[in-house]
GUKE-133119 format. One record per residue (C-alpha): residue in three letters; x, y, z; residue number from 1. Coordinates in nm, 2 decimals, padded with zeros to 4 digits. Example, Ala and Ser with C-alpha at 12.3 -4.5 7.8 and 13.67 -1.06 7.14 Angstrom:
BEGIN
+-------+--------+--------+--------+-------+
: mivex :      x :      y :      z : zakol :
+-------+--------+--------+--------+-------+
:   ALA :  01.23 : -00.45 :  00.78 :     1 :
:   SER :  01.37 : -00.11 :  00.71 :     2 :
+-------+--------+--------+--------+-------+
//
This chain:
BEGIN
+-------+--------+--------+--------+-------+
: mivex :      x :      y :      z : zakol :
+-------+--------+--------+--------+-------+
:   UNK : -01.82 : -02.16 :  04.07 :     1 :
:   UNK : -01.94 : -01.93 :  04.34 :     2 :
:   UNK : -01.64 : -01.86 :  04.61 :     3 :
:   UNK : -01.78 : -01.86 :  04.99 :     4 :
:   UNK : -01.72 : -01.58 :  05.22 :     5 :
:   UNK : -01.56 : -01.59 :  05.55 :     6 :
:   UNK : -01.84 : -01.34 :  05.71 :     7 :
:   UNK : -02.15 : -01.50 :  05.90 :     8 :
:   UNK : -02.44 : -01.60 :  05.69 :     9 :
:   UNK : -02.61 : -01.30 :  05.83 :    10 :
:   UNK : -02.38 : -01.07 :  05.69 :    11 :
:   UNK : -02.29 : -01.19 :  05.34 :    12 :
:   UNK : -02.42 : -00.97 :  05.07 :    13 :
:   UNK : -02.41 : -00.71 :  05.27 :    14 :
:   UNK : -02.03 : -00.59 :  05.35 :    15 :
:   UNK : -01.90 : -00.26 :  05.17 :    16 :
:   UNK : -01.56 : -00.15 :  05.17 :    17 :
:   UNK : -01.56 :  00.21 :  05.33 :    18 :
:   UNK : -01.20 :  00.44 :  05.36 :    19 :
:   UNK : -01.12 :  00.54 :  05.70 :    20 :
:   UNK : -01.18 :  00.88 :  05.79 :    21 :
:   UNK : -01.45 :  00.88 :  05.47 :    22 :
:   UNK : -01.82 :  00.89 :  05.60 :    23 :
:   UNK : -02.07 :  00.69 :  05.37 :    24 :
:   UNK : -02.25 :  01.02 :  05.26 :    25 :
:   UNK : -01.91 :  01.16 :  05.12 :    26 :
:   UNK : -01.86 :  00.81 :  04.92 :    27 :
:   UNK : -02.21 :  00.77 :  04.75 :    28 :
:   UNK : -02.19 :  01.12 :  04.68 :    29 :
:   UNK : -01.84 :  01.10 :  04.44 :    30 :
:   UNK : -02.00 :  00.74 :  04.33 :    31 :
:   UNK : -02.35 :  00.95 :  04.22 :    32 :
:   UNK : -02.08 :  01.24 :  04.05 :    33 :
:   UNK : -01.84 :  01.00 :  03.88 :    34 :
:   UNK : -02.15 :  00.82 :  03.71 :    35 :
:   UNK : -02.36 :  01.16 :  03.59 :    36 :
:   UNK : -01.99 :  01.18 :  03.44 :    37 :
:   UNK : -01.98 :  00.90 :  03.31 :    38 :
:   UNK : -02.29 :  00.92 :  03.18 :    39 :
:   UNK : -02.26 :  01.24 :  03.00 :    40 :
:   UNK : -01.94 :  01.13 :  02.81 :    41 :
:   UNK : -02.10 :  00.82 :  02.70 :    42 :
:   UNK : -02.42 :  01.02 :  02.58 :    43 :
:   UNK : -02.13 :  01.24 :  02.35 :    44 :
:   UNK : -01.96 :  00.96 :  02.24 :    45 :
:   UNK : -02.28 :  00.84 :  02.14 :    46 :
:   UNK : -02.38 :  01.13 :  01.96 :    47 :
:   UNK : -02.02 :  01.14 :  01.77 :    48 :
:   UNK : -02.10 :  00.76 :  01.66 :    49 :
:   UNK : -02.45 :  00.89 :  01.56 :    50 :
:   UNK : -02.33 :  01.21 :  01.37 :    51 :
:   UNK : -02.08 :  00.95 :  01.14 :    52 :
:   UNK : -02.35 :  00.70 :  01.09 :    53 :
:   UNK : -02.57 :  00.97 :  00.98 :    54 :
:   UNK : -02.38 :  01.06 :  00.67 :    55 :
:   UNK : -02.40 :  00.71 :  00.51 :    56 :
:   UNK : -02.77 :  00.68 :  00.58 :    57 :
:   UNK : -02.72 :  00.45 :  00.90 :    58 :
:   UNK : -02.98 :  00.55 :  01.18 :    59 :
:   UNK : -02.97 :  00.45 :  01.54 :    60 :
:   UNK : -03.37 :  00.31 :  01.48 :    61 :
:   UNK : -03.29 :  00.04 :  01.23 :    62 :
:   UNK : -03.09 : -00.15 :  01.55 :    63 :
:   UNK : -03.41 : -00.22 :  01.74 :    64 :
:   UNK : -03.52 : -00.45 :  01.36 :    65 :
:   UNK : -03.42 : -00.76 :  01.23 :    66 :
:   UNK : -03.52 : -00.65 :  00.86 :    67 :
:   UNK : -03.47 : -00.33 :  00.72 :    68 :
:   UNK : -03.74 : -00.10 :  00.52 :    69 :
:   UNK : -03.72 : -00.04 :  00.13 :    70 :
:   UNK : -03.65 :  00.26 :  00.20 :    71 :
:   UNK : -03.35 :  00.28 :  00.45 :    72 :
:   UNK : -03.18 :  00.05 :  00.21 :    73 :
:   UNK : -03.27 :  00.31 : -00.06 :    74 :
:   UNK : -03.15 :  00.64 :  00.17 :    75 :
:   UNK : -02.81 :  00.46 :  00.25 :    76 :
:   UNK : -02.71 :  00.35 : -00.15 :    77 :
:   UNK : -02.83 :  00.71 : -00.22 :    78 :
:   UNK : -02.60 :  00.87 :  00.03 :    79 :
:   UNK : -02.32 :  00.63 : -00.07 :    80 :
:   UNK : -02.33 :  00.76 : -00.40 :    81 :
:   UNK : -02.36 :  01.09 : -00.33 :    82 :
:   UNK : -02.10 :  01.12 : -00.09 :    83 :
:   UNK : -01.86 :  00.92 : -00.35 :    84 :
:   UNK : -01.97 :  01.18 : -00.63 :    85 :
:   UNK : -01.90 :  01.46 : -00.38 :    86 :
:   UNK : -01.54 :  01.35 : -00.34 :    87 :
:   UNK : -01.45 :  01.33 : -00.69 :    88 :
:   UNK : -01.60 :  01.67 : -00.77 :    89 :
:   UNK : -01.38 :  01.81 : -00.48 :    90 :
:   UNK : -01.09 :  01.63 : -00.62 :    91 :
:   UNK : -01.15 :  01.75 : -00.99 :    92 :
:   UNK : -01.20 :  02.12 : -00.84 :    93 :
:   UNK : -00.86 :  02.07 : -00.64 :    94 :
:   UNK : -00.69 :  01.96 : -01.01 :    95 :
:   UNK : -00.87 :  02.19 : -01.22 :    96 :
:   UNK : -00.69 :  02.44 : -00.99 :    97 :
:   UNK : -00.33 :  02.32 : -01.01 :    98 :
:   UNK : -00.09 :  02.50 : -01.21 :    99 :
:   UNK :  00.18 :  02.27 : -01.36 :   100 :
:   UNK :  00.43 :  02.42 : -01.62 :   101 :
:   UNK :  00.58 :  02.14 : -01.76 :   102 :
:   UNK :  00.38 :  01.92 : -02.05 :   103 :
:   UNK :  00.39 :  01.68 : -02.30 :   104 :
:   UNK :  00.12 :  01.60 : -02.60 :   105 :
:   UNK :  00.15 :  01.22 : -02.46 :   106 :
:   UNK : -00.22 :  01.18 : -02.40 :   107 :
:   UNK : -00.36 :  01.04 : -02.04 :   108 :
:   UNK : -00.34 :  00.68 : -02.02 :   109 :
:   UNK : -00.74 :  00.56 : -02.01 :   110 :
:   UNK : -00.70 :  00.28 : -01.80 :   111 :
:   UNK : -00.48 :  00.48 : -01.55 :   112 :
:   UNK : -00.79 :  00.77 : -01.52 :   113 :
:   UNK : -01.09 :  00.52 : -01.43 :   114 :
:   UNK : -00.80 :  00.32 : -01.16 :   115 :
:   UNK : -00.81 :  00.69 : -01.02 :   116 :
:   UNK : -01.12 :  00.77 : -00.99 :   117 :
:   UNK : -01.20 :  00.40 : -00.87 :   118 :
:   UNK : -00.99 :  00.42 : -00.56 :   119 :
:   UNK : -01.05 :  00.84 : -00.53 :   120 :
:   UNK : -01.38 :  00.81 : -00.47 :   121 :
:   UNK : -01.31 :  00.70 : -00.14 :   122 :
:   UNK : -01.11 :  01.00 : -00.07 :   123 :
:   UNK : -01.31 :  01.18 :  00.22 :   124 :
:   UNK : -01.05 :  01.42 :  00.37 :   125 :
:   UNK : -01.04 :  01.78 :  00.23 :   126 :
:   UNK : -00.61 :  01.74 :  00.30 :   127 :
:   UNK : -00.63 :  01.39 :  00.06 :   128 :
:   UNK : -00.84 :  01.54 : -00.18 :   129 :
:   UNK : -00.58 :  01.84 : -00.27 :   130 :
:   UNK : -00.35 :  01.59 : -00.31 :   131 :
:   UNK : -00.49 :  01.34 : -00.48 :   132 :
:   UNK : -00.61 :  01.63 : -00.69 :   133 :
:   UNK : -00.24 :  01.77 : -00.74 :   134 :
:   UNK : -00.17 :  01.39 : -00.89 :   135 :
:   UNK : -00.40 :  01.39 : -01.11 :   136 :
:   UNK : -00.30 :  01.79 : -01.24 :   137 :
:   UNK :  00.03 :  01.65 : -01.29 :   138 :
:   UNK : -00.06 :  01.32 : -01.44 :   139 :
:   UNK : -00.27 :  01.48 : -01.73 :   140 :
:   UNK :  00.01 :  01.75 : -01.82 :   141 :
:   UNK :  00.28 :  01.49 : -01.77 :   142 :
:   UNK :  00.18 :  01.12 : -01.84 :   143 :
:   UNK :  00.34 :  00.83 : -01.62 :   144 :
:   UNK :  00.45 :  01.05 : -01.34 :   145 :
:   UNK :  00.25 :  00.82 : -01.10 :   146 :
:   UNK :  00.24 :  00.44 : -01.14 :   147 :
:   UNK : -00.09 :  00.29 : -00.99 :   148 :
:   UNK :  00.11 :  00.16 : -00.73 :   149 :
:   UNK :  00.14 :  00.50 : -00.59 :   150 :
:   UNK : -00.21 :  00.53 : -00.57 :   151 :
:   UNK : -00.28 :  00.20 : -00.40 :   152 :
:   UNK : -00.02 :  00.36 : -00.15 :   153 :
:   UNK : -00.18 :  00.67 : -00.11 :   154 :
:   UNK : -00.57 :  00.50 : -00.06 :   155 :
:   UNK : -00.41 :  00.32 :  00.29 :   156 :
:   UNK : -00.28 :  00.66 :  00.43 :   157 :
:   UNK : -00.44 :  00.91 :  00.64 :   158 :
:   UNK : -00.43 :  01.25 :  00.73 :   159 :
:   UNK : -00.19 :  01.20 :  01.00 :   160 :
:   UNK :  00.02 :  00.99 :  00.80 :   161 :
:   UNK :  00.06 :  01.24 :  00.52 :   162 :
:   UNK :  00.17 :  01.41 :  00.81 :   163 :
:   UNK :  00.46 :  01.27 :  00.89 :   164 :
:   UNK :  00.56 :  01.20 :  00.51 :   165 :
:   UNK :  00.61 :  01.56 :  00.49 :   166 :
:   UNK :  00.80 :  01.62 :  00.75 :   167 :
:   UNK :  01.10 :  01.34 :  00.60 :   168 :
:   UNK :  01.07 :  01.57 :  00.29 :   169 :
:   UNK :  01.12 :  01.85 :  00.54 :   170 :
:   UNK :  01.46 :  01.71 :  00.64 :   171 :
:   UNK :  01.54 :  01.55 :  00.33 :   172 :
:   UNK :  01.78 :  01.58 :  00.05 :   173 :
:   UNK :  01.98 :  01.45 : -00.26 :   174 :
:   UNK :  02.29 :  01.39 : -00.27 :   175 :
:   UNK :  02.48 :  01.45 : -00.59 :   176 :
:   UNK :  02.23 :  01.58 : -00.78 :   177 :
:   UNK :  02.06 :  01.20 : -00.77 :   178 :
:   UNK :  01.66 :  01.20 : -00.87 :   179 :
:   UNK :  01.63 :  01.02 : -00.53 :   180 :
:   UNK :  01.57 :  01.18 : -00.18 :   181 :
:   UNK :  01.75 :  01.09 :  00.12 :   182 :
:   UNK :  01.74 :  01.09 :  00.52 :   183 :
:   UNK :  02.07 :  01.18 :  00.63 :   184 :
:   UNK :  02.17 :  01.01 :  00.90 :   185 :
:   UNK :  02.55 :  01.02 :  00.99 :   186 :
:   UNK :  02.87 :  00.92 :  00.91 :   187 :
:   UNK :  03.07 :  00.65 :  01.01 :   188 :
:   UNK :  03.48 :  00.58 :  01.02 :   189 :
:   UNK :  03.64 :  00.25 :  00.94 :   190 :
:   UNK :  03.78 :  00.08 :  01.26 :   191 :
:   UNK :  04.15 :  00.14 :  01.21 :   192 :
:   UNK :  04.49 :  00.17 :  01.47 :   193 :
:   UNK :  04.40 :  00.50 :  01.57 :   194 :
:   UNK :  04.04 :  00.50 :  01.56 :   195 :
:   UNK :  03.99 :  00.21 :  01.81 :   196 :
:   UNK :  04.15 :  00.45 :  02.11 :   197 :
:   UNK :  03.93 :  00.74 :  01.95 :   198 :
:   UNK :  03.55 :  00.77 :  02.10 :   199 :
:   UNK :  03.26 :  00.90 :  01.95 :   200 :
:   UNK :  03.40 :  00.85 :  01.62 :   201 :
:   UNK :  03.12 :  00.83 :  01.48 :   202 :
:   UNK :  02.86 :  01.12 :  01.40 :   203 :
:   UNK :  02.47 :  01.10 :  01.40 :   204 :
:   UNK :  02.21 :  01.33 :  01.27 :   205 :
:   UNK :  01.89 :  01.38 :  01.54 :   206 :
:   UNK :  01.62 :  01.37 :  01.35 :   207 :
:   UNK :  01.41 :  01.34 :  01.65 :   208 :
:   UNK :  01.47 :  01.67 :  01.77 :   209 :
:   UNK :  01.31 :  01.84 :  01.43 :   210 :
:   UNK :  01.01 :  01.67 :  01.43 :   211 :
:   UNK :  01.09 :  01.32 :  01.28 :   212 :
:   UNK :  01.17 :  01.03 :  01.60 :   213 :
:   UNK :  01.27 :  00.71 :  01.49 :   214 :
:   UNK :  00.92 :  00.56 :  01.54 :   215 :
:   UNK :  00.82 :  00.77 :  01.21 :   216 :
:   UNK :  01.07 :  00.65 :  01.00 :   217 :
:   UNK :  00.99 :  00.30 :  01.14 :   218 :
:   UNK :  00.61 :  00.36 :  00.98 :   219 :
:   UNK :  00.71 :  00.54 :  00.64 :   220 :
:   UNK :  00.90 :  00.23 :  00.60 :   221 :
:   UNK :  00.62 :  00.04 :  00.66 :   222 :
:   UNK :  00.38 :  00.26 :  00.46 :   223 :
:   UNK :  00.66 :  00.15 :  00.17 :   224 :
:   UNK :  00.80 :  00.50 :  00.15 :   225 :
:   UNK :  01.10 :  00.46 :  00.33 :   226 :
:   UNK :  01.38 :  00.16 :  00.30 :   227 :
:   UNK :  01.38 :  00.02 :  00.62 :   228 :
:   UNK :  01.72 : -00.05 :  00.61 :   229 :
:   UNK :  01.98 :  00.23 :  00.64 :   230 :
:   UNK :  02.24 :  00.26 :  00.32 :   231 :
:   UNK :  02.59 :  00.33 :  00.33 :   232 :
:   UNK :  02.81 :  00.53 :  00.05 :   233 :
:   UNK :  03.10 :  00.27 :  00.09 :   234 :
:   UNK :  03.43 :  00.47 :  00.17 :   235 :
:   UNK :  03.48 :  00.79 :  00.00 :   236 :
:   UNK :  03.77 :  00.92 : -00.13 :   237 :
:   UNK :  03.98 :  01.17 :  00.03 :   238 :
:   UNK :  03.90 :  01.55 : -00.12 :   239 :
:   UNK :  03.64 :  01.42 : -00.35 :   240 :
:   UNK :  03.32 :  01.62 : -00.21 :   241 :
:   UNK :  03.00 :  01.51 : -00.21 :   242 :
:   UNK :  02.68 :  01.76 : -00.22 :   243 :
:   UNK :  02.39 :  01.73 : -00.06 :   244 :
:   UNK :  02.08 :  01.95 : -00.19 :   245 :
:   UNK :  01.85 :  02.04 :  00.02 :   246 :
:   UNK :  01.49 :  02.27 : -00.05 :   247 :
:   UNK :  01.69 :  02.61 : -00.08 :   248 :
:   UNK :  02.08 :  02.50 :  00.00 :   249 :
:   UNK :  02.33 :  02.28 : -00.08 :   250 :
:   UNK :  02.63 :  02.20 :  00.14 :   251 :
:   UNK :  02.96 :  02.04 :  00.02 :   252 :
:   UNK :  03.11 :  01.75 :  00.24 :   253 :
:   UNK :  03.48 :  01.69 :  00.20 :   254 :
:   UNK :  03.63 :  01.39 :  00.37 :   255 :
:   UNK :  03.92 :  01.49 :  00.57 :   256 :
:   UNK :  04.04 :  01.12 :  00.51 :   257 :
:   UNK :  03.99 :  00.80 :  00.32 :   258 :
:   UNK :  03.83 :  00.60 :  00.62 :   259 :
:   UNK :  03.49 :  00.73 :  00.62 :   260 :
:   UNK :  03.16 :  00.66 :  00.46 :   261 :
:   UNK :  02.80 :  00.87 :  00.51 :   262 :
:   UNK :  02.46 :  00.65 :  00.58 :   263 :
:   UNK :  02.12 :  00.73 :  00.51 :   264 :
:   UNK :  01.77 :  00.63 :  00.47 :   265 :
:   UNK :  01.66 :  00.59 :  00.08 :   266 :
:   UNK :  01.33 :  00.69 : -00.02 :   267 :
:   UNK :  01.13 :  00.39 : -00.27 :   268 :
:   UNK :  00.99 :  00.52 : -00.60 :   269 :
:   UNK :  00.68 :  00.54 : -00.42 :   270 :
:   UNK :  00.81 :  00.80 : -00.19 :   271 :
:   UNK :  01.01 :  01.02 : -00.44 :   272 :
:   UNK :  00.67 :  01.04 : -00.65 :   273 :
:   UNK :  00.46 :  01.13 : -00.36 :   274 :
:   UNK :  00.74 :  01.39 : -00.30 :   275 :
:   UNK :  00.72 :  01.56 : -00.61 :   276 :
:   UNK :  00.39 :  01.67 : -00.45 :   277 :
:   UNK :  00.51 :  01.81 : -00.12 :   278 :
:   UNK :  00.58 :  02.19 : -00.08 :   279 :
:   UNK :  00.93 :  02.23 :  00.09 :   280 :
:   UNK :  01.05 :  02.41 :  00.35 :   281 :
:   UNK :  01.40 :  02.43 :  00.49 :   282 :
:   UNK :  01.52 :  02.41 :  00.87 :   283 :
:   UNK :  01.82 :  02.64 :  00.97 :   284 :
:   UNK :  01.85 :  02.44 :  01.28 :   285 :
:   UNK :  01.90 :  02.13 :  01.08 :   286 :
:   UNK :  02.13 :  02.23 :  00.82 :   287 :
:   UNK :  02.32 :  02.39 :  01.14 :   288 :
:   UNK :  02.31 :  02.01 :  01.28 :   289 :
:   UNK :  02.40 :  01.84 :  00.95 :   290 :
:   UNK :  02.73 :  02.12 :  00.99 :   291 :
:   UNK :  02.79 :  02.04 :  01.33 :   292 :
:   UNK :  02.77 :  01.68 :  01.27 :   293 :
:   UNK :  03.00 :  01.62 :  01.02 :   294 :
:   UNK :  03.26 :  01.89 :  01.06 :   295 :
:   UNK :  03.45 :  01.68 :  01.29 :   296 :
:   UNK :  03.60 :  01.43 :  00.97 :   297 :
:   UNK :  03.44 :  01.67 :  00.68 :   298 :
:   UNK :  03.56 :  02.02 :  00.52 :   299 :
:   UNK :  03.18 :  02.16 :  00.57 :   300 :
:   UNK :  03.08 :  02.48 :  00.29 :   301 :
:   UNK :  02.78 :  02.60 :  00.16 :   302 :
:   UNK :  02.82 :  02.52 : -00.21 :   303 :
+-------+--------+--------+--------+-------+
//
């Protein structure tokens, strides 16, 4: 439907909308800069798109043709393949490199290798491929160490996602020497006579402020590396410590009284496998928040 205009037949068509105090030489002039802007960034984007393409054996050309020639279909199977074979020779470089001390004379699992090298093969970032070459290093000296499920895990995450699992294993740790990492997160204290009149009573570990906000543990959780929901010890007894082992430390938690329970995030078995892989670091800052935290209602020593 076409909307009519208020101005004179004369004039319709032709009324532009000019700033006061702006003459129309000024205004065409930004328009004509804005759009040799425009341009240019479009003609880089477009060359980015084309660079991409490119490497698969896609040309910009074969757009302007319904059909394609024998040959393009040829050049981009060709550069498929190669490109896959590229990736697992970069990965079994990456392994052959590893050194792994531990072994067992359990031989590799046949039908675990070719799953590997099925989903591997689409392993195009030189940061994957180390990894997915450290998995395989370990998973040749030390049979079952990855389930398949791992590696359907790892095929959906990117560089930026590996990312952020590493910094969790930054901050995490085990607590009581349990094969499982964990996110601290605080403590809590059991509603009680006294408590109730008592505020801030409860203590929580800022995770944001060392690199991890809330956001990333929401996406490791969905990435099936994480338990989205938070855990809770139950109450602890009084005086009994509990440890909490961390890359170079550990630090021993007493509760000061029988009313209090710790909470954290859980890594899945997915997670604690992927792990293994990660080089650790420790944070002085965070331990000294972890300290700070919890010596309100804990006995706090470096074990």
């Amino acid at each position: 439907m076409k909307i009519p205009s208020n101005a004179p037949p004369h004039l319709a068509g032709g009324i532009t909308t000019q700033k006061p105090g702006v003459k129309p030489d000024q205004t065409s002039g930004r328009k004509k800069a804005g759009t040799q802007q425009s341009g240019a960034s479009h003609s880089a984007l477009q060359q980015r798109i084309t660079h991409w393409f490119a490497q698969i054996g896609v040309t910009p050309h074969a757009l302007n043709y319904r059909g394609f020639e024998p040959q393009e279909i040829a050049n981009f199977r060709r550069l498929k393949e190669q490109n896959r074979l590229n990736n697992l020779k970069s990965i079994m470089t990456m392994a052959m490199g590893v050194t792994y001390s531990e072994s067992t004379s359990e031989q590799l699992d046949p039908d675990w290798f070719h799953a590997f090298t099925a989903m591997a093969e689409n392993i195009y970032s030189p940061a994957m491929q180390e990894l997915w070459g450290k998995i395989l290093a370990v998973e040749v000296q030390r049979p079952g160490s990855f389930s398949l499920r791992t590696l359907e895990t790892l095929t959906s995450l990117t560089q930026r996602d590996a990312d952020v699992f590493s910094r969790a294993c930054q901050l995490s740790c085990k607590r009581n020497n349990e094969a499982t990492p964990v996110l601290i997160t605080g403590y809590h204290v059991k509603p009680g006579l006294l408590s109730l009149f008592a505020p801030g009573s409860n203590g929580t570990v800022q995770h944001s402020q060392h690199g991890l906000s809330y956001s990333d543990v929401l996406a490791l959780s969905n990435m099936k590396l994480l338990y989205a929901t938070e855990i809770e010890t139950g109450l602890l007894p009084k005086s009994t410590p509990q440890i909490l082992k961390f890359a170079r430390s550990s630090l021993q938690l007493t509760p000061k009284s029988p009313n209090l329970w710790i909470s954290y995030y859980r890594f899945t078995s997915v997670g604690t496998e992927l792990s293994k892989l990660i080089p650790r670091s420790e944070s002085e800052q965070f331990i000294a928040e972890v300290k700070q935290v919890f010596g309100r209602y804990f006995a706090v020593s470096n074990e």
